[in-house]
N, C-alpha and C positions, 0 to 999 in steps of 0.2 A: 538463561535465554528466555526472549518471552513464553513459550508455553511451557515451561517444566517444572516436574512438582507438582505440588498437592496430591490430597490426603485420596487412597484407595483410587475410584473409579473418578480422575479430574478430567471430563473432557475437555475438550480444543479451547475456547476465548474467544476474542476478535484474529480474525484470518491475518497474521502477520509472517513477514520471511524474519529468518536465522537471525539477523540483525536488528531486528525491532519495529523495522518501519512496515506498514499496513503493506497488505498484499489483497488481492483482486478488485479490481475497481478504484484504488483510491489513484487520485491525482496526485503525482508527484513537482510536477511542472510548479514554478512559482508562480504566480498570478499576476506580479508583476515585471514579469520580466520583459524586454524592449521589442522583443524579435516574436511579443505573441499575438499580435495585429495582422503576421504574416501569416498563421495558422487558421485556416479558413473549415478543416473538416478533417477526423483525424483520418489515421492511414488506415486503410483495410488492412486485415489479418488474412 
């Protein structure tokens, strides 16, 4: 899995989940996809 392993004291890497893909902040959306003309601002949390 991405962060496991290495030698003694290995901290963390690039911030990813369980599966590989980046976690906080990155854009998962495609850039190009048809329906993203409609996305004007994203959603509040």
């Amino acid at each position: 899995h991405p962060m496991g392993g290495g030698e003694g004291r290995a901290s963390g890497g690039h911030p990813r989940s369980r599966n590989g893909i980046p976690a906080k902040g990155y854009k998962t959306r495609a850039p190009k996809k048809a329906t993203n003309k409609y996305i004007i601002e994203r959603r509040k949390k």
